[in-house]
KEBANU-890199 format. One line per 8 residues: their letters; for each residue x, y, z of C-alpha. Coordinates in nm, 4 decimals, decimal comma. Each point is the difference from the previous one (the first is absolute). Layout:
A	X Y Z | ...
This chain:
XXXXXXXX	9,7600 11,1366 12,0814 | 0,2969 -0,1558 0,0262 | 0,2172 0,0124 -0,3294 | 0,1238 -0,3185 -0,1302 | 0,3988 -0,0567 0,1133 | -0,0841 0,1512 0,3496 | -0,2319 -0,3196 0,0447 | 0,2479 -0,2084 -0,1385
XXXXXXXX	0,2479 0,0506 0,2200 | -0,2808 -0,0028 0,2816 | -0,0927 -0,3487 -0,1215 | 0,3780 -0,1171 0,0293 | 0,0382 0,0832 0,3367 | -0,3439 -0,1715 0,1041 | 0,0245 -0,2633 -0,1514 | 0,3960 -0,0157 -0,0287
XXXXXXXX	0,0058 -0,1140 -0,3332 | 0,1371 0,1477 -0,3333 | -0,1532 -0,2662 -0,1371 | -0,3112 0,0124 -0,3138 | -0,1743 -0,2772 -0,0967 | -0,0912 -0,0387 -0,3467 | -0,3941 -0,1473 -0,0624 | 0,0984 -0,1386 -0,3465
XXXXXXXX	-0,2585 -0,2276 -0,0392 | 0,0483 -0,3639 -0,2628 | -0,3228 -0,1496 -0,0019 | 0,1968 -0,3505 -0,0521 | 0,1316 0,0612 0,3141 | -0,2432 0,0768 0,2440 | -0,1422 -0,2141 0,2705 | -0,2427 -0,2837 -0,1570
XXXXXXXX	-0,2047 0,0730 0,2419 | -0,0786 0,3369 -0,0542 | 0,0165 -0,0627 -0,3700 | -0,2772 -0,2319 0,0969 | -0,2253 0,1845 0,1795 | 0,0288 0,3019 -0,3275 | -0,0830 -0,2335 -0,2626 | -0,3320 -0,1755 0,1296
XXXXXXXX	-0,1288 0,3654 -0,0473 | -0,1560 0,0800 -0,3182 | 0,1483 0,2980 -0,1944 | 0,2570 -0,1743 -0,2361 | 0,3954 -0,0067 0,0206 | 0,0955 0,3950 -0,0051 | -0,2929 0,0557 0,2848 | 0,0912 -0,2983 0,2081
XXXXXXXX	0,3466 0,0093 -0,0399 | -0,0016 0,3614 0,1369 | -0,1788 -0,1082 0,2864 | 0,2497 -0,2776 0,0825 | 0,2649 0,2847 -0,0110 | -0,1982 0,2281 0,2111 | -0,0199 -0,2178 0,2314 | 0,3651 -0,1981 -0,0050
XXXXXXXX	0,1129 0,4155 0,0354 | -0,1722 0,0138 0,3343 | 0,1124 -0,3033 0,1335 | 0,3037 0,1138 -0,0679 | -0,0378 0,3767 0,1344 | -0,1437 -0,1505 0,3530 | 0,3434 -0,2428 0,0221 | 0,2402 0,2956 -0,0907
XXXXXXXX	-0,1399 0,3189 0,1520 | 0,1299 -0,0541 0,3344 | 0,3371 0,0221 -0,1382 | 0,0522 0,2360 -0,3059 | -0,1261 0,3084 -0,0650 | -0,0147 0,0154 -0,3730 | -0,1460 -0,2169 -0,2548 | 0,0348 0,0396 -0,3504
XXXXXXXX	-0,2221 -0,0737 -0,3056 | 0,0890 -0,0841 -0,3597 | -0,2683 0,1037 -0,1849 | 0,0534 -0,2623 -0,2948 | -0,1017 -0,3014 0,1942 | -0,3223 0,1880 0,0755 | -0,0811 0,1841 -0,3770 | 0,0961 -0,4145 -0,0945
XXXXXXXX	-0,3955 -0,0831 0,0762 | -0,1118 0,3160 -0,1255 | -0,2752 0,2262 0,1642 | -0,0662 -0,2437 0,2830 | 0,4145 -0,0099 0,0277 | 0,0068 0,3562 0,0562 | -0,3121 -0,0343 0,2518 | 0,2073 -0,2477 0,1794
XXXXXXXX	0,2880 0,2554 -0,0121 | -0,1830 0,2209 0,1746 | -0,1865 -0,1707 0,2711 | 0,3400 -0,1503 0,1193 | 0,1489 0,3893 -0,0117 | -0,2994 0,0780 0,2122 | 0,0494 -0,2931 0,2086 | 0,3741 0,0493 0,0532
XXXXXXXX	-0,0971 0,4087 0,1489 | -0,2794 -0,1392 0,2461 | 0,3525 -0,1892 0,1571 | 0,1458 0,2908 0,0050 | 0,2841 -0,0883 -0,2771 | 0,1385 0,2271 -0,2340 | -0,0687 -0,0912 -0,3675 | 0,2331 0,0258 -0,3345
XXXXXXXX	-0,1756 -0,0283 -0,3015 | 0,2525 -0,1401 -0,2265 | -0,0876 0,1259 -0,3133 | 0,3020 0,0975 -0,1796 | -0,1630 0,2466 -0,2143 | 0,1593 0,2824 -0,3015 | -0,1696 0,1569 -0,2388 | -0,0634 0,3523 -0,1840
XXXXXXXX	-0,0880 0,3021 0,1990 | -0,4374 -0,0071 -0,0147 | 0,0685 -0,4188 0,0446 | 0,1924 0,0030 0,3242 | -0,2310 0,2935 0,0892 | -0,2602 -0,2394 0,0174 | 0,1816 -0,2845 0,1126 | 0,1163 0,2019 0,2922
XXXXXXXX	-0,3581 0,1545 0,0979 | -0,1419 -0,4270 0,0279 | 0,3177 -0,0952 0,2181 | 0,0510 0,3076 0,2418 | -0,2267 0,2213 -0,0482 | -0,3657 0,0406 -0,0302 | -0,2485 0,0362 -0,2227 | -0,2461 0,2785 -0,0794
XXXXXXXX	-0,2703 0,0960 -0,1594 | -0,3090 0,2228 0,0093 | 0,0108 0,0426 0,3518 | 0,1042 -0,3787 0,0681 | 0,3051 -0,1492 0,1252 | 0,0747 -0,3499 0,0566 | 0,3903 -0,2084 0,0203 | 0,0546 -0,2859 -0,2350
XXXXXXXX	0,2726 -0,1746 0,1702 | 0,1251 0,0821 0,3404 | 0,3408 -0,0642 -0,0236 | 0,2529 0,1843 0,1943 | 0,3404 0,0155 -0,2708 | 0,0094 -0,1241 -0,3394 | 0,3223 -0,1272 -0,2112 | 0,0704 0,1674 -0,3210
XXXXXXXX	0,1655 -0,0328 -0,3270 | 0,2220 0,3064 -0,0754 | 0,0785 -0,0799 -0,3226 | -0,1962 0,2468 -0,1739 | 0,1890 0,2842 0,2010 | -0,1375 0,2650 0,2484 | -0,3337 0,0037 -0,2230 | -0,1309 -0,3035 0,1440
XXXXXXXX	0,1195 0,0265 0,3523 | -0,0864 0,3634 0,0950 | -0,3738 -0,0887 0,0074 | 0,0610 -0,2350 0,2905 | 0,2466 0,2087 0,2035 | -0,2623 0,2901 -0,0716 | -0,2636 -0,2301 0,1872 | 0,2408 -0,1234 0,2261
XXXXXXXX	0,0740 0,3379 0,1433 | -0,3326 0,0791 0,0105 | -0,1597 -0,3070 0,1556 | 0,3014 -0,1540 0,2125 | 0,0614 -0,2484 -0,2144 | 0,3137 -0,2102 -0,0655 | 0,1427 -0,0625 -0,3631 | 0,2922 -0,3240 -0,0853
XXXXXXXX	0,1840 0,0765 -0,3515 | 0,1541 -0,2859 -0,1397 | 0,3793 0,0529 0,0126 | 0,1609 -0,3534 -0,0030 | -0,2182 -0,3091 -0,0374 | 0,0687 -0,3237 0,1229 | -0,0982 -0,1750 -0,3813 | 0,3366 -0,1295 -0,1531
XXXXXXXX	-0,0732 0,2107 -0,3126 | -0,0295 0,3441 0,1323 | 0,3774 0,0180 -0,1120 | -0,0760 0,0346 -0,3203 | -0,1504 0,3352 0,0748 | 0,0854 0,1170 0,4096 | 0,3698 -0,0864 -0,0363 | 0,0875 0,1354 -0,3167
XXXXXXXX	0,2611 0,3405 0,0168 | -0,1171 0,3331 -0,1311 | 0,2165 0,2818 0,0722 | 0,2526 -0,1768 0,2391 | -0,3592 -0,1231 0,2211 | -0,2025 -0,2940 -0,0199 | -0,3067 0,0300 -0,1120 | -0,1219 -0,1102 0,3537
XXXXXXXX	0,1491 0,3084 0,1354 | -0,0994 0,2837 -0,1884 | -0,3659 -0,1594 0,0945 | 0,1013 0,0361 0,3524 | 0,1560 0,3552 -0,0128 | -0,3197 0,0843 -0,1391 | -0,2318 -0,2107 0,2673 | 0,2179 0,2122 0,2461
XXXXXXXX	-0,1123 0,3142 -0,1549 | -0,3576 -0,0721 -0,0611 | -0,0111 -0,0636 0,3897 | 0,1708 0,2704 0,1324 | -0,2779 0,2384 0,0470 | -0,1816 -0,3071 0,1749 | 0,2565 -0,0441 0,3019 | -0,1882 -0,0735 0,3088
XXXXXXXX	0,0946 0,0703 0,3857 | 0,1391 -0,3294 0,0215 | 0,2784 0,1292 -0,2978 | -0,1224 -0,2575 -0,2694 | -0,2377 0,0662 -0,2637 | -0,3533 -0,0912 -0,1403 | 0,2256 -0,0846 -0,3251 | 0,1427 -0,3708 0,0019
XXXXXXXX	0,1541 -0,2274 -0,2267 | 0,0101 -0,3826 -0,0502 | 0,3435 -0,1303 -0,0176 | 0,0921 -0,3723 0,0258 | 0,3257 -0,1227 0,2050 | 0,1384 -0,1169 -0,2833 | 0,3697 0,1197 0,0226 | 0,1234 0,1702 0,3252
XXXXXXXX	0,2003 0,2240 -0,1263 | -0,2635 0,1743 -0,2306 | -0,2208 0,0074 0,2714 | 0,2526 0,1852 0,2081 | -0,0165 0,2369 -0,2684 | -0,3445 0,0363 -0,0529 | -0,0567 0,0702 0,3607 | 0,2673 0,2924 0,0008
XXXXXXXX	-0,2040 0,1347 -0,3179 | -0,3487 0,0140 0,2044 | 0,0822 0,0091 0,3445 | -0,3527 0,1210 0,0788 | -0,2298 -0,2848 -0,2153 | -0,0985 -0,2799 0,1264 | 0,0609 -0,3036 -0,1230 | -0,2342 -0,2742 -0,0777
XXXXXXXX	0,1922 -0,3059 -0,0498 | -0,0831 -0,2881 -0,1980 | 0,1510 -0,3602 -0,0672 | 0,0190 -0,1113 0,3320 | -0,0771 -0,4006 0,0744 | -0,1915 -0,1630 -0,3449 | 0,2342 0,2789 -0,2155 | 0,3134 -0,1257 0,1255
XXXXXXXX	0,1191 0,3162 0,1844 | 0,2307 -0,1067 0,2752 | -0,0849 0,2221 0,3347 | 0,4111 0,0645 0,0153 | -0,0654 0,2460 -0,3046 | -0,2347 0,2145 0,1516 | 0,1843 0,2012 0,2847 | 0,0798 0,2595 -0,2961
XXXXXXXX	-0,2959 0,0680 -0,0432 | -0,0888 0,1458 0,3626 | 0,1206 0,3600 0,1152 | 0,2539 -0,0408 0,2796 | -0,2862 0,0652 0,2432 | -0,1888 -0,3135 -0,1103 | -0,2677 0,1191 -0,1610 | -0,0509 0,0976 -0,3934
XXXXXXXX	-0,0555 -0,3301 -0,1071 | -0,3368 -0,2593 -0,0437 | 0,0438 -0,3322 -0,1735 | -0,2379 -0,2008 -0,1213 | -0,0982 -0,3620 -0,0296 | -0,2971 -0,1100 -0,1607 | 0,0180 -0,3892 -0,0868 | 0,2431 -0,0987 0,2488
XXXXXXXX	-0,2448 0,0858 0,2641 | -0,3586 0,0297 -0,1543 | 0,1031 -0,4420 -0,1268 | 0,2237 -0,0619 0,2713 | -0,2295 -0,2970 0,0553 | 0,1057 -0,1199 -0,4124 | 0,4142 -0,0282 0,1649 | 0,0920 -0,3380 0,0919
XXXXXXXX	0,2054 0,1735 0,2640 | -0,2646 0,0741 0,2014 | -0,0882 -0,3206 0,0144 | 0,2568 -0,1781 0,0460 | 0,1722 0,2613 0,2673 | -0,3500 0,0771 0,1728 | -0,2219 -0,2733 -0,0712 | -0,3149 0,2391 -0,0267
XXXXXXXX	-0,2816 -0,1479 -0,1416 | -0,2056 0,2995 -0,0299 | 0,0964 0,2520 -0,2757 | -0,0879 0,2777 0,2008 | 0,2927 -0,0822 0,2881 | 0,2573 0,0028 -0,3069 | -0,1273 0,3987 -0,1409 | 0,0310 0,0642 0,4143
XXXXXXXX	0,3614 -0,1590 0,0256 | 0,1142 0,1497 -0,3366 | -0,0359 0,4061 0,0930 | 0,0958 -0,0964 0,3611 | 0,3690 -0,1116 -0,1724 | -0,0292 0,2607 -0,2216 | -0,0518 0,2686 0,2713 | 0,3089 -0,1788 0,2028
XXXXXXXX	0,2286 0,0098 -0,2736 | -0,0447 0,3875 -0,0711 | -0,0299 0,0731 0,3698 | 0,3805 -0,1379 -0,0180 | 0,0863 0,2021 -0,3174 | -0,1024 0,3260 0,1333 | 0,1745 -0,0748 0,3288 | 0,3572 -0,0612 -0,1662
XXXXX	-0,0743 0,3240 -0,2099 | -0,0864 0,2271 0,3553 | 0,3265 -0,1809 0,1186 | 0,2582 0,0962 -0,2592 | -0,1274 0,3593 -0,0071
């Protein structure tokens, strides 16, 4: 089996796209008519409201999969409709593998030893007992909170090295207030960058062939010049890079975040593709009148704009 950043880099070539799409769904905003179709089903709002996301998610996975690789899932818009929300999570993970597409489970989890033990074991591993065995989700990486220190993290990278799985520590955020914490100096070093000395050295065991490692970290674009340095601190992570489109990140801030062969780097966009169709842009520069052409047109841009980021990057090398 293939471990997890060989097939990323496998699904950037195929599909040449460093490009994730985030299913993030807002039950406000989904298609009426697929909120339609869900509620004339009995089963009340958390039942039927999961269904409308199920199936708004696979819409969504048939427009996209011919041209990203990765999709990513935020597990609170799922555990928001409670056991049928995390049914729903699930399904669409399974429906998102049958395409082929690699799957983050954005969890952002950090807790005591035994706790992330546990946590780890229903995200990448598998469970076992008395002679049974059986996964919970099938996700391929996970994003993490390292704020409880190596404690809470080495249970994934454990698994990780074990299984072939891929692990994103939150370095940098895009959220205007992770300055109260990420910036701050200890020691001469933000804050942000002892967490990425030490996401370089929980990784460093995990190095694949391909030079980069099963150990990640999410960083935002938000200032060039601390990305520049956060790439020279973990020149073997990959990055998985959010803010891009609905967030405000400008795709002139994210050549730092690439290695100078063009790779090391996914970004992700979750509403300004998944409600393209909500954009009076669209509309007004396309004229579509179905929402599905606007999700199509959205990653196609999307894909166009990186394709010309990495380029310049392979260029100035």
């Amino acid at each position: 089996m293939e471990n997890f950043i060989d097939q990323l880099l496998k699904n950037i070539e195929e599909k040449r796209s460093c490009s994730v799409v985030g299913l993030d769904p807002q039950l406000e905003l989904i298609p009426d008519e697929i909120l339609k179709t869900a509620f004339r089903k009995k089963g009340g709002l958390l039942r039927n409201a999961a269904r409308a996301v199920t199936e708004f998610n696979r819409q969504i996975i048939d427009i996209v999969h011919p041209y990203v690789g990765v999709l990513k899932l935020q597990i609170a818009f799922y555990e928001l409709f409670g056991f049928w929300g995390v049914k729903a999570y699930a399904d669409s993970i399974k429906y998102a593998k049958k395409k082929g597409l690699l799957v983050i489970g954005d969890i952002k989890r950090g807790d005591v030893a035994h706790t992330a033990e546990a946590y780890a074991a229903a995200h990448l591993g598998t469970i076992r007992f008395r002679g049974m065995q059986e996964t919970a989700f099938e996700v391929d990486a996970v994003t993490l909170n390292p704020y409880l220190g190596s404690d809470s993290i080495l249970p994934f990278t454990k698994l990780a090295k074990q299984c072939g799985k891929g692990v994103f520590i939150l370095v940098k955020t895009s959220n205007p207030s992770s300055k109260e914490i990420q910036d701050l100096t200890c020691e001469k070093s933000h804050v942000h960058e002892i967490v990425a000395d030490y996401v370089n050295t929980w990784g460093k065991d995990l190095i694949e062939k391909s030079g980069y490692s099963l150990i990640g970290a999410v960083v935002a674009p938000t200032n060039p010049e601390m990305i520049h340095v956060l790439r020279a601190l973990m020149p073997n992570a990959y990055f998985l890079v959010p803010g891009y489109g609905a967030q405000g990140g400008r795709v002139e801030d994210l050549a730092n975040c690439f290695n100078n062969d063009g790779y090391g780097a996914i970004v992700n966009s979750s509403r300004g593709i998944i409600y393209a169709y909500t954009q009076e842009t669209w509309k007004e520069n396309y004229g579509m009148k179905h929402w599905e052409d606007a999700v199509e047109q959205a990653i196609i841009t999307m894909n166009k704009e990186l394709t010309d980021v990495v380029r310049e990057v392979r260029e100035k090398r």
